[in-house]
MIRO-481240 format. One record per residue (C-alpha): residue in three letters; x, y, z negated. Coordinates in nm, 4 decimals, decimal comma, always signed. Layout:
{"ALA" {X Y Z}}
...
***
This chain:
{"UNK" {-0,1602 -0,1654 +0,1483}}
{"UNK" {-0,2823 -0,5201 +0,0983}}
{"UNK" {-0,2373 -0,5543 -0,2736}}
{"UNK" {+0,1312 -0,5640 -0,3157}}
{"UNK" {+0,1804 -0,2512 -0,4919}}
{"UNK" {+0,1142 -0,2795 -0,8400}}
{"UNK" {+0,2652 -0,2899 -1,2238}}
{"UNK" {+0,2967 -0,5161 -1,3939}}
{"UNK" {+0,0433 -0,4367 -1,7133}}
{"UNK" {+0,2207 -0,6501 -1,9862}}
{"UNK" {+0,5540 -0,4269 -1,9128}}
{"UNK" {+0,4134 -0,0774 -1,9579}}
{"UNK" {+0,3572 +0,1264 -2,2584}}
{"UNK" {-0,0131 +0,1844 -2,3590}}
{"UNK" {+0,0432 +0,5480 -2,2343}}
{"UNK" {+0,1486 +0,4755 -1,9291}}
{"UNK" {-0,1211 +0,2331 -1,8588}}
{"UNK" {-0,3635 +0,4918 -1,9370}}
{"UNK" {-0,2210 +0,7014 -1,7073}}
{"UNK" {-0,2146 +0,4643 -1,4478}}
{"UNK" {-0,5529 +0,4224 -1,4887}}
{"UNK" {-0,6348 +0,8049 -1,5102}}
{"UNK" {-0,4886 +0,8449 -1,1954}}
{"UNK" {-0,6725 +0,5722 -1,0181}}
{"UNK" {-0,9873 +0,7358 -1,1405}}
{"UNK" {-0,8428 +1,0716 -1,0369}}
{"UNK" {-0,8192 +0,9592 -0,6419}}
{"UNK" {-1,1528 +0,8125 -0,6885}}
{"UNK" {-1,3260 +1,1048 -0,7953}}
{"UNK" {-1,0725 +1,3228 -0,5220}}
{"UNK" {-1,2092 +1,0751 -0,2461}}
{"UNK" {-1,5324 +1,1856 -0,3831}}
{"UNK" {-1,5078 +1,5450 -0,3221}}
{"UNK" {-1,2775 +1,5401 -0,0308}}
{"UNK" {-1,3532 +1,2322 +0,1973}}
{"UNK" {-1,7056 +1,1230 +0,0631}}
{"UNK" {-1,8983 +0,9454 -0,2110}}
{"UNK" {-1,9408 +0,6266 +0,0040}}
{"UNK" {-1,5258 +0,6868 +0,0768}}
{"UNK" {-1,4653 +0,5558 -0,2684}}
{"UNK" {-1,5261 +0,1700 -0,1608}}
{"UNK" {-1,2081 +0,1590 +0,0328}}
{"UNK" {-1,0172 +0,2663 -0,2974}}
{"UNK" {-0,7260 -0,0074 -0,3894}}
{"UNK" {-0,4929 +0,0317 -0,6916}}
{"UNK" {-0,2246 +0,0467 -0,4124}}
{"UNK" {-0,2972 +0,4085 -0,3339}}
{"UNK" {-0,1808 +0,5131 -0,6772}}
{"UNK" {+0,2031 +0,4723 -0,5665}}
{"UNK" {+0,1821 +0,7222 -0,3224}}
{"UNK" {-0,0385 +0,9615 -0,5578}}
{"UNK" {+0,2924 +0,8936 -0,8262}}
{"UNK" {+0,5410 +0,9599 -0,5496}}
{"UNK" {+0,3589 +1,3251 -0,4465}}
{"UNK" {+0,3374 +1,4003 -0,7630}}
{"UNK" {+0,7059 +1,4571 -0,8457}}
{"UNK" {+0,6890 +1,7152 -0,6258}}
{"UNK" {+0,3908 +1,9130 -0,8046}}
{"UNK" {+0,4578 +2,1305 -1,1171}}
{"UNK" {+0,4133 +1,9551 -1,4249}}
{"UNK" {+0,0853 +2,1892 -1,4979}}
{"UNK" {-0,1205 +2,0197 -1,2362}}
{"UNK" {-0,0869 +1,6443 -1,4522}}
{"UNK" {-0,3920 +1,7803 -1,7073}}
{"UNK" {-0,6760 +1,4806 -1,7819}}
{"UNK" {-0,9894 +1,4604 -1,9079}}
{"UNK" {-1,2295 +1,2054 -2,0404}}
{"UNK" {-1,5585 +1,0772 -1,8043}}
{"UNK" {-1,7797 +0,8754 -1,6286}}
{"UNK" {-1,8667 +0,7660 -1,3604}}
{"UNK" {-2,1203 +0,4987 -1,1732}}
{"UNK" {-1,8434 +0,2505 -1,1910}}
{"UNK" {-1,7992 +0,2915 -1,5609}}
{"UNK" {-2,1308 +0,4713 -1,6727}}
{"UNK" {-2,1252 +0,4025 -2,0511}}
{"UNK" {-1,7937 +0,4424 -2,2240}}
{"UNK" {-1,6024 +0,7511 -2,1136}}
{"UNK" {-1,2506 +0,7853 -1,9749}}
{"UNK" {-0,9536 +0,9853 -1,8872}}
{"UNK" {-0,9302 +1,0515 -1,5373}}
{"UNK" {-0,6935 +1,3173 -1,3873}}
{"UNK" {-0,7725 +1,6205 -1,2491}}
{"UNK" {-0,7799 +1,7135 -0,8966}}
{"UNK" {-0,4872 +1,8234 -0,7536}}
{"UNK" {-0,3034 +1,9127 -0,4020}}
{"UNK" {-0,1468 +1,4823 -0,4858}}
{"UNK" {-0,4745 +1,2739 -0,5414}}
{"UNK" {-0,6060 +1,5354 -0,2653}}
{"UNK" {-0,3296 +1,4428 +0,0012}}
{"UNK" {-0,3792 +1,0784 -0,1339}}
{"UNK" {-0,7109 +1,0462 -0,0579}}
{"UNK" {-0,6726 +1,1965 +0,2553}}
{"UNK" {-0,4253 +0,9970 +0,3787}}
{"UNK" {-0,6201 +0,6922 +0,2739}}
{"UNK" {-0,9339 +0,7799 +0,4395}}
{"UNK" {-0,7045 +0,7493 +0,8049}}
{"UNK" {-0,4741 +0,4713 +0,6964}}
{"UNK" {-0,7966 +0,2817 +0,6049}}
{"UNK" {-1,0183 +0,3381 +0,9107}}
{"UNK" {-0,7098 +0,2307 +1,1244}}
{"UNK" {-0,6171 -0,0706 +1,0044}}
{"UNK" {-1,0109 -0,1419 +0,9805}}
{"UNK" {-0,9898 -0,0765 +1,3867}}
{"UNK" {-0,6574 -0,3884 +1,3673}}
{"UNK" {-0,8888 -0,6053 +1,1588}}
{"UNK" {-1,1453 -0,5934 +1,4196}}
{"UNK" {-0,9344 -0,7666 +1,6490}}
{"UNK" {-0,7351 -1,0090 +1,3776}}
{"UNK" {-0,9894 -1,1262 +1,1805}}
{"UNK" {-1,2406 -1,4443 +1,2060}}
{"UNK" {-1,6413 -1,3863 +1,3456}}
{"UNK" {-1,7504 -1,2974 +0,9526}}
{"UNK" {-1,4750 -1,0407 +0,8986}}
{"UNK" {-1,5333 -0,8598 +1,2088}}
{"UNK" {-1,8738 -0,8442 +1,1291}}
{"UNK" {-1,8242 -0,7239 +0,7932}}
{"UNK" {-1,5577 -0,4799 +0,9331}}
{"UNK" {-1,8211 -0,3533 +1,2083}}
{"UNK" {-2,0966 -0,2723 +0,9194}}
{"UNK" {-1,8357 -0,0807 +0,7506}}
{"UNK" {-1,6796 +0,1125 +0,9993}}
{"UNK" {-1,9448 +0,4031 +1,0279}}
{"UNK" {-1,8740 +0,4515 +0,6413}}
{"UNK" {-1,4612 +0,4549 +0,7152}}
{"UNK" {-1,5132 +0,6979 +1,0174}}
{"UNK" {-1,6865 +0,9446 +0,8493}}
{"UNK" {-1,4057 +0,9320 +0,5543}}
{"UNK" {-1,1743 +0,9285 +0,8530}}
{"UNK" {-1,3686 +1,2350 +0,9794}}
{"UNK" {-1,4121 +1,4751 +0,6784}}
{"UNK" {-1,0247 +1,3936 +0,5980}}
{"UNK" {-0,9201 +1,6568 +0,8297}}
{"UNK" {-0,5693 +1,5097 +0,9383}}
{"UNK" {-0,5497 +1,4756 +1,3020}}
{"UNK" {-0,1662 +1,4645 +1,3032}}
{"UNK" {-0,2036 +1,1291 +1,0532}}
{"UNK" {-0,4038 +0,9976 +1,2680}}
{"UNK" {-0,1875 +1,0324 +1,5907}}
{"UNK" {+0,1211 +0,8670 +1,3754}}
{"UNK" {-0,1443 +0,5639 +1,2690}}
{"UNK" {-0,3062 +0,5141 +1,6000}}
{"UNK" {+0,1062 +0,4910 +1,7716}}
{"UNK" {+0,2567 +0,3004 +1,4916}}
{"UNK" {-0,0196 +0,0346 +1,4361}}
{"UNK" {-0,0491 +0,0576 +1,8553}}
{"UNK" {+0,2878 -0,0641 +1,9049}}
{"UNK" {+0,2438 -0,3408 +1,6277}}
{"UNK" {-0,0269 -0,4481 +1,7656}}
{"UNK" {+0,1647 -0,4457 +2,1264}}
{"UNK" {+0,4064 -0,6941 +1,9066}}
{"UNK" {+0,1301 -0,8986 +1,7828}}
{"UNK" {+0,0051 -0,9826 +2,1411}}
{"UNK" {+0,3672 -0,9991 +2,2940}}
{"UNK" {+0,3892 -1,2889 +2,0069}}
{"UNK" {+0,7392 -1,1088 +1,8850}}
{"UNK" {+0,9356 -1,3865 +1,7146}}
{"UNK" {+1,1124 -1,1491 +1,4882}}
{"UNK" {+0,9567 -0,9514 +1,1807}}
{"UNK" {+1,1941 -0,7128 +1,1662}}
{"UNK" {+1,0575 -0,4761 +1,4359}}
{"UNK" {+0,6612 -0,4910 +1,3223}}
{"UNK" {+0,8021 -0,4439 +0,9650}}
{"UNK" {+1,0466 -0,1682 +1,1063}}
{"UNK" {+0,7490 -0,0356 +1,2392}}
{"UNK" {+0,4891 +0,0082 +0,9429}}
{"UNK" {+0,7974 +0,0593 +0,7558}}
{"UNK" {+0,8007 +0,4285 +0,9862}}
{"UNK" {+0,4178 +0,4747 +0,9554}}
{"UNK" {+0,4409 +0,4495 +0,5778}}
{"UNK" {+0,7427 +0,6522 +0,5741}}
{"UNK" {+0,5320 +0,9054 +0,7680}}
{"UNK" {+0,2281 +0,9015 +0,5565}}
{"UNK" {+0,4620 +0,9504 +0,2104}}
{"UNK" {+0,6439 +1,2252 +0,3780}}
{"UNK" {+0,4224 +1,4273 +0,5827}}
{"UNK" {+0,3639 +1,7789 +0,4936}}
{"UNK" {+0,7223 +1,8154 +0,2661}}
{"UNK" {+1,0104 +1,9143 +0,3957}}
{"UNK" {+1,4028 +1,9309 +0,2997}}
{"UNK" {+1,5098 +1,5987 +0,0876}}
{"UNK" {+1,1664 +1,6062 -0,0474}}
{"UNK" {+1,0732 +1,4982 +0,3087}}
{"UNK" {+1,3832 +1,2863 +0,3629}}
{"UNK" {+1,3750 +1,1163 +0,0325}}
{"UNK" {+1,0037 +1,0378 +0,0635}}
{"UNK" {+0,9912 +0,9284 +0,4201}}
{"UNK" {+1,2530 +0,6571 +0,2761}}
{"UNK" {+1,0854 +0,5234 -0,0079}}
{"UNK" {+0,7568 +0,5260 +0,2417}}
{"UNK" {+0,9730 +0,2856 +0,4845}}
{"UNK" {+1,1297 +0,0908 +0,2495}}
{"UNK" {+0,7861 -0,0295 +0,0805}}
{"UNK" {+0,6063 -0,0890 +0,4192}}
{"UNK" {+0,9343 -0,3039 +0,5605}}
{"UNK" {+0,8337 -0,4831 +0,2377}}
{"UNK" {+0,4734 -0,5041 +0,3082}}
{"UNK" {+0,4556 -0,5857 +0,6351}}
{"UNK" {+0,7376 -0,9249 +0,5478}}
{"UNK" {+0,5727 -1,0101 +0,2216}}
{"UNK" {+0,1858 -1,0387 +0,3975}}
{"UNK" {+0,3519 -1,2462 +0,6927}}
{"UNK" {+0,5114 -1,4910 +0,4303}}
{"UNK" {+0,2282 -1,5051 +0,2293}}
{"UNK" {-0,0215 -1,5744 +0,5174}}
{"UNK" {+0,2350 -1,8390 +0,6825}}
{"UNK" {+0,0374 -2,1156 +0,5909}}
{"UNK" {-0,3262 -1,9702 +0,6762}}
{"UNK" {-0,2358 -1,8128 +1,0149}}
{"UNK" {-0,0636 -2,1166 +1,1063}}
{"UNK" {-0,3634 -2,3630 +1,0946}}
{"UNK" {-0,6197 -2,1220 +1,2074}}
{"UNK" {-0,3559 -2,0018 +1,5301}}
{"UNK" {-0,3024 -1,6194 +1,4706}}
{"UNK" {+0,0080 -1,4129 +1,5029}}
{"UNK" {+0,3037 -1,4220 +1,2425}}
{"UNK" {+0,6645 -1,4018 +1,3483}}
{"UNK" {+0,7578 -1,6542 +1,0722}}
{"UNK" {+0,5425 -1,9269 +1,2005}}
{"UNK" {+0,6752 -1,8335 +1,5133}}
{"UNK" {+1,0852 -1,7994 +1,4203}}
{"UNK" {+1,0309 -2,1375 +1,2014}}
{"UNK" {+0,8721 -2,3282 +1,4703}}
{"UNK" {+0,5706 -2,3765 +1,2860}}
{"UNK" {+0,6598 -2,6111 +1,0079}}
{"UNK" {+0,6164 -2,6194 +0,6622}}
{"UNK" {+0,8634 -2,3896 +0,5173}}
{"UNK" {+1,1550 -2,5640 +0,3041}}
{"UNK" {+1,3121 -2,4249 -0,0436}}
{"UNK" {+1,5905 -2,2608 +0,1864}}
{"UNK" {+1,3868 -2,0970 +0,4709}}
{"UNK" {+1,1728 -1,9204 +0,1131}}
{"UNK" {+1,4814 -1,8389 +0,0050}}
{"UNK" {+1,5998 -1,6722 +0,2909}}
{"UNK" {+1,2603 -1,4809 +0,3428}}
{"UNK" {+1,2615 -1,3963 -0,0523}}
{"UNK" {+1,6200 -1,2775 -0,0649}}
{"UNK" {+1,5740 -1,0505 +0,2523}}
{"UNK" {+1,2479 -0,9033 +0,0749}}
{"UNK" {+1,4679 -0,8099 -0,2525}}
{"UNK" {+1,7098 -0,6769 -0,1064}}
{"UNK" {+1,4380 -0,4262 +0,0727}}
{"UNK" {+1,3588 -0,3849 -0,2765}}
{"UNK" {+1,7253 -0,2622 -0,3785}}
{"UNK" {+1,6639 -0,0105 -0,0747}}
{"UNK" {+1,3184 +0,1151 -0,2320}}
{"UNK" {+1,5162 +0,1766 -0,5944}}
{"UNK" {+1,7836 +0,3344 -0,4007}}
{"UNK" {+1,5424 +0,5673 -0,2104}}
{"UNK" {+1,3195 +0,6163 -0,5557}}
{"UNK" {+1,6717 +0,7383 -0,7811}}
{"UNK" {+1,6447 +1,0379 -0,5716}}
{"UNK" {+1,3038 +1,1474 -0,6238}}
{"UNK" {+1,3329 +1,4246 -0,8962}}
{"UNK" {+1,1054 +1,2902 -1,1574}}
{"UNK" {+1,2534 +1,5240 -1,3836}}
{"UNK" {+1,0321 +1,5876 -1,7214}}
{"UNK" {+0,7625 +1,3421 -1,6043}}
{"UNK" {+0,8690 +1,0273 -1,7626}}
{"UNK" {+0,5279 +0,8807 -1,7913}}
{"UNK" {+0,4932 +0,8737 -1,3956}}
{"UNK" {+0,8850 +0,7954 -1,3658}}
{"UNK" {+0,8155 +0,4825 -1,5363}}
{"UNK" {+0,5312 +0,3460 -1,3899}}
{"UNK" {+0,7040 +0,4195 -1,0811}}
{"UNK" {+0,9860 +0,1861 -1,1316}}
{"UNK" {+0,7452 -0,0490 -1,3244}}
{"UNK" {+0,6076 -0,0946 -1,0167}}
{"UNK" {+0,9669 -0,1751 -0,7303}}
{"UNK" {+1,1661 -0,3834 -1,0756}}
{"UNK" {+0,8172 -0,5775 -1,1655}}
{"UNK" {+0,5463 -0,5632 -0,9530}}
{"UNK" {+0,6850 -0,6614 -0,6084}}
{"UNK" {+0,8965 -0,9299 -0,7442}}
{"UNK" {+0,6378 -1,0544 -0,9323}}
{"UNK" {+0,3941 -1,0414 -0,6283}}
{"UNK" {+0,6256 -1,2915 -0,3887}}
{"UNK" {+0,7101 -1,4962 -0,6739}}
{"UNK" {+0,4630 -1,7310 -0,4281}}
{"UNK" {+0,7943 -1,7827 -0,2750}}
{"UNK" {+0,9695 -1,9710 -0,5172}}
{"UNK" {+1,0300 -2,3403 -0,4167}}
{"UNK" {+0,8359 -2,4750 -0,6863}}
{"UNK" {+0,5386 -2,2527 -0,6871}}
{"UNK" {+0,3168 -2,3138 -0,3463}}
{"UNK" {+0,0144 -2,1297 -0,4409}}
{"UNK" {+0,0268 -1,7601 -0,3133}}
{"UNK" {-0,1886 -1,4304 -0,5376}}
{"UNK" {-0,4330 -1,5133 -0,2082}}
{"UNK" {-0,5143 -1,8392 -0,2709}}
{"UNK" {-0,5916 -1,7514 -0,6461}}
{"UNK" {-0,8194 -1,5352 -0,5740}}
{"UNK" {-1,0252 -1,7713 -0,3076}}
***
């Protein structure tokens, strides 16, 4: 989900960074079992929202660690959580949302990415394959379809692509629940990609305007360099999706787990603001750039 969904470390307690980091290690060694060893390439720290999000809705017993290792970390041993029906779904879900917007970056991307993207896709399709979710993978083939149908339309407005993977994340954090749980998921799902799908436009305004590609900002803003007030506007827009993520999240019965309550709202009070701070009019280098 293109790196925007993370805590901020300096803000959590040393428990709940553990835990964070348990977790990660927990859909890791999931993707492992359930999608493939070579699976566990694709893995991003952005997965582990989702995997915090399911589990409210798992009993409290299923949250058990235990220390490890693993090829990644082969010496010192850690705690990683144990499998359960979350990190499964997560890794699941990852596998297709992974191998699809591989397919998108096979059309976006420059000669070297496509390339790269082409070696990798037998890898992603096999993940894609063993994850067993063929109704995912109608909702990301339609939703990422009709963005794409946006892309080449050159739509001038971001609302409707962000609308869009706004509805296929809101599918992916919902699917299988029902009731609120469905309802209240499906929300925070399509409040986060709204945010996603804005904050990756801004942040790539500059790049996908000199090398020609598709974003509706270039496109709405005529192509100029953006001034204090047109980051402004874009910023205060993607806070206020923000406020409708923590309105979505207060409903999410977190109940006795306070650990993954926290990290949680770590996460939509620190972490996104934090990662569009690029947006502020005296700061013109973007998390991207930095790590060019």
């Amino acid at each position: 989900m293109f790196g925007y969904v993370k805590p901020v470390v300096s803000e959590m307690l040393v428990k709940e960074h553990e835990f964070y980091k348990a977790t990660y290690c927990g859909i890791c060694r999931s993707m492992k079992k359930h999608t493939g060893f070579l699976s566990t390439a694709t893995i991003t720290y952005d997965s582990v929202f989702l995997a915090l999000i399911r589990m409210a809705y798992i009993p409290d017993e299923e949250l058990s660690t235990r220390k490890g290792r693993c090829i990644a970390h082969p010496i010192k041993s850690r705690p990683m959580l144990n499998d359960n029906s979350a990190l499964e779904y997560t890794a699941r879900a990852f596998a297709v949302l992974t191998y699809y917007k591989l397919l998108d970056d096979l059309e976006d991307e420059n000669l070297g990415r496509r390339m790269a993207v082409g070696m990798a896709r037998p890898v992603i399709s096999g993940a894609k394959k063993k994850a067993k979710e063929p109704e995912l993978e109608d909702i990301a083939k339609e939703k990422l379809g009709a963005i794409s149908a946006l892309e080449r339309d050159r739509c001038a407005s971001v609302d409707r692509p962000a609308e869009l993977f706004g509805e296929l994340l809101g599918e992916i954090f919902s699917y299988g629940l029902t009731d609120s749980a469905k309802r209240v998921t499906y929300q925070v799902g399509y409040h986060l990609g709204k945010f996603i799908y804005a904050a990756d436009a801004a942040e790539d305004y500059k790049e996908d305007r000199a090398k020609g590609r598709y974003n509706p900002y270039v496109i709405s803003y005529g192509g100029v360099d953006l001034t204090p007030e047109n980051k402004a506007t874009i910023k205060c827009a993607l806070l206020l999706e923000c406020r409708s993520l923590e309105s979505a999240i207060n409903l999410v019965p977190f109940d006795n787990k306070v650990t993954v309550e926290n990290i949680v709202r770590n996460i939509i009070y620190e972490g996104l603001p934090k990662r569009i701070e690029f947006l502020d009019s005296d700061n013109n280098t973007t998390e991207k750039e930095k790590m060019k």
